[in-house]
C-alpha positions in Angstrom: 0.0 0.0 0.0 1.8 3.4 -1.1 0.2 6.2 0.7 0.4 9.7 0.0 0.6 12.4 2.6 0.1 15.9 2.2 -1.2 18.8 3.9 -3.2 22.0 2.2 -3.8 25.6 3.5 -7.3 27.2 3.2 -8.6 30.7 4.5 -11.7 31.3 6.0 -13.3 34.4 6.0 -16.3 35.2 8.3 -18.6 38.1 8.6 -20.9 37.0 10.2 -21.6 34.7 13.3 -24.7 34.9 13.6 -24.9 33.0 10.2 -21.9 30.5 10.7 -21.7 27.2 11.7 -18.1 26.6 12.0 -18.6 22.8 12.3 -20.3 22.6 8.9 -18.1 25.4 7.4 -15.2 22.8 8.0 -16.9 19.8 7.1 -17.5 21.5 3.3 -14.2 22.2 3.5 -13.0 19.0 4.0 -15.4 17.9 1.5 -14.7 19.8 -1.1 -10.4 19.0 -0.4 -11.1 15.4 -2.3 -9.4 14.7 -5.4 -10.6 10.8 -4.9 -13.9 9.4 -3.3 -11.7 7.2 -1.6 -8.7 10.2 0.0 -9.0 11.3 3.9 -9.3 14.2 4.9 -8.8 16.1 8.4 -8.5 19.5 10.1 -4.9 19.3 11.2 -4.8 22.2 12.7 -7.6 25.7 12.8 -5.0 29.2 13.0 -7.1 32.9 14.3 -5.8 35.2 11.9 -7.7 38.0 13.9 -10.2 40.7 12.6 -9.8 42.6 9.6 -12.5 45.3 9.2 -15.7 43.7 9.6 -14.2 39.8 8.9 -12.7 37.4 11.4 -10.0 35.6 9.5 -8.8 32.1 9.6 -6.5 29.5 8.9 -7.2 25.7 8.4 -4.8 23.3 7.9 -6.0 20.1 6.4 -4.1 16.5 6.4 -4.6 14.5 3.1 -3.8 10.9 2.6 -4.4 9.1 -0.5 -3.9 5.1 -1.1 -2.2 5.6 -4.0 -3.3 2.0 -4.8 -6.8 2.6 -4.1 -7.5 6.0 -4.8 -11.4 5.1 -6.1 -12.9 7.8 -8.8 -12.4 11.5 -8.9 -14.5 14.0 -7.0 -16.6 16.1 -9.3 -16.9 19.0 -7.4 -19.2 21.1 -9.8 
């Protein structure tokens, strides 16, 4: 089994909390981080960039393994 390891870096912008489930917000994220059906994905690590204007800013840092030997089909995220 060859795995692949990497790690991405996404910003998160929010305006409003009233309106913001950070939970979800992450989970989408996540979601939409898949190149393969079959790749894991996990907050590694969730960074305050502090408040610009009227937006809290954030960090996330995801963890992505593939099986390169059983990466399944691609993610159509559109």
């Amino acid at each position: 089994m060859k795995i692949k390891k990497s790690q991405k870096f996404v910003q998160l912008d929010v305006r409003n909390w009233d309106n913001t489930e950070l939970v979800e917000s992450l989970s989408e994220i996540c979601g939409t981080s898949k190149e393969y059906e079959n790749d894991e994905v996990e907050v590694h690590q969730v960074v305050d960039l502090g408040k610009l204007k009227n937006e809290w800013r954030y960090l996330i840092i995801l963890n992505i393994s593939q099986d390169l030997d059983n990466l399944g089909a691609p993610v159509d995220h559109y």
